[in-house]
VODO-581672 format. One record per residue (C-alpha): residue number from 1; residue in three letters; chain; x, z, y. Coordinates in pm, whole numbers. Each point is the difference from the previous one (the first is absolute). Layout:
BEGIN
REC  NUM  ala  A  X  Z  Y .
...
***
This chain:
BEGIN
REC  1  unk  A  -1427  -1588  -3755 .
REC  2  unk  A  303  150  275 .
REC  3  unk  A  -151  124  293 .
REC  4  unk  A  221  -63  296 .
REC  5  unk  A  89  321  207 .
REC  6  unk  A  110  30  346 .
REC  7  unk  A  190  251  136 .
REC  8  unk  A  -123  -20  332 .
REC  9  unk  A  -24  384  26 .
REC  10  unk  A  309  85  -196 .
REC  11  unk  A  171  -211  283 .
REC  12  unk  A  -207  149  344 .
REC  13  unk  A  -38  323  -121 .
REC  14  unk  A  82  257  271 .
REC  15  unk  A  149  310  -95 .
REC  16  unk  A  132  246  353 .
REC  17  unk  A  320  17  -204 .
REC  18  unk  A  57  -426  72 .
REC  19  unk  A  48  49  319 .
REC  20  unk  A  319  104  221 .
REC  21  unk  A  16  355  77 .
REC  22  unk  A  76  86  383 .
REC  23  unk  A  372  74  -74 .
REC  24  unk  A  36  -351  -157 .
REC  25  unk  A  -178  -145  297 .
REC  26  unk  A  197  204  241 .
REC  27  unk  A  285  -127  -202 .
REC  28  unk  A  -58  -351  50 .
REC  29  unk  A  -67  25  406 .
REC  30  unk  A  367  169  29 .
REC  31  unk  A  168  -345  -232 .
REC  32  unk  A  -192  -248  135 .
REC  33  unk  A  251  -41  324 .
REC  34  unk  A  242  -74  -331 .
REC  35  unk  A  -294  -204  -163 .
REC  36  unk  A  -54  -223  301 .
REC  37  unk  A  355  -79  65 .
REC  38  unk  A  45  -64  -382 .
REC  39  unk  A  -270  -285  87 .
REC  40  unk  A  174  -112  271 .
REC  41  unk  A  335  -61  -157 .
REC  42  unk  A  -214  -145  -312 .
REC  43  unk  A  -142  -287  292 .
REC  44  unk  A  332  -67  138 .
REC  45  unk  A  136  -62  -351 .
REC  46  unk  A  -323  -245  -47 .
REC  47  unk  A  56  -203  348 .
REC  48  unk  A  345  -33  -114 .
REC  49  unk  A  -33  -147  -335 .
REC  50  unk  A  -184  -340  105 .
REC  51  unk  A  300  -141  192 .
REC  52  unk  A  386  47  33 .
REC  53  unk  A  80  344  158 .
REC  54  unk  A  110  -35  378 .
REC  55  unk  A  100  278  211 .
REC  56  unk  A  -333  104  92 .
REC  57  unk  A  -73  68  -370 .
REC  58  unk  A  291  218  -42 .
REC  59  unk  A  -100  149  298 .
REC  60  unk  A  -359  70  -44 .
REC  61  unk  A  97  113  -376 .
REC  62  unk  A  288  249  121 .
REC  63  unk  A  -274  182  284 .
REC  64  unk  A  -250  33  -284 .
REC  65  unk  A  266  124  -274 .
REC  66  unk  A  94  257  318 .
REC  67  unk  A  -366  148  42 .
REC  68  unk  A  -37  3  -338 .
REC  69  unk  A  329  242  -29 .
REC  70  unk  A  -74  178  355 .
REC  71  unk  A  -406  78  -130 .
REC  72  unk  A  149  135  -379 .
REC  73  unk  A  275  222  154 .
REC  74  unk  A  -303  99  273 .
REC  75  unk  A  -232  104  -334 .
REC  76  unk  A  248  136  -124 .
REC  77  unk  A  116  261  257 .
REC  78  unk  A  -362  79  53 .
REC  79  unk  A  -58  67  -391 .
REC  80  unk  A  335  259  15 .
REC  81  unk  A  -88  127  345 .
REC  82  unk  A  -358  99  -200 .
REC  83  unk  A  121  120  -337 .
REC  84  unk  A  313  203  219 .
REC  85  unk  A  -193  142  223 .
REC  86  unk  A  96  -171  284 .
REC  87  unk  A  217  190  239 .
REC  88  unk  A  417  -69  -63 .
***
């Protein structure tokens, strides 16, 4: 006879070393400017893909590609400003 196991506990277990330490956290709040205009660009792509591109597309697609760049060179300058010690 095979006994059928789950691995209920295996799978909700909860260990302190699972979760996100403060720095990763901390991490994550200073990209998700970045993050959230990664989505954005993501949902312009998506309204554009059901019908032919018109201007407004392009439009709406080029603002969104432009926060995405302007948030990523903002994280950026903030992650050398930290690890420099700010002051130039």
């Amino acid at each position: 006879m095979n006994h059928v196991v789950t691995v209920q506990d295996a799978v909700t277990a909860f260990e302190p070393w699972m979760e996100p330490t403060d720095a990763e956290l901390d991490a994550i709040e200073a990209e998700m400017p970045e993050i959230l205009a990664g989505i954005d660009l993501i949902e312009a792509q998506i309204i554009a893909l059901d019908r032919p591109r018109n201007e407004m597309d392009n439009q709406r697609s080029r603002r969104a590609r432009n926060r995405v760049l302007a948030a990523g060179r903002t994280v950026a300058n903030r992650r050398a400003a930290r690890t420099s010690g700010g002051a130039a």
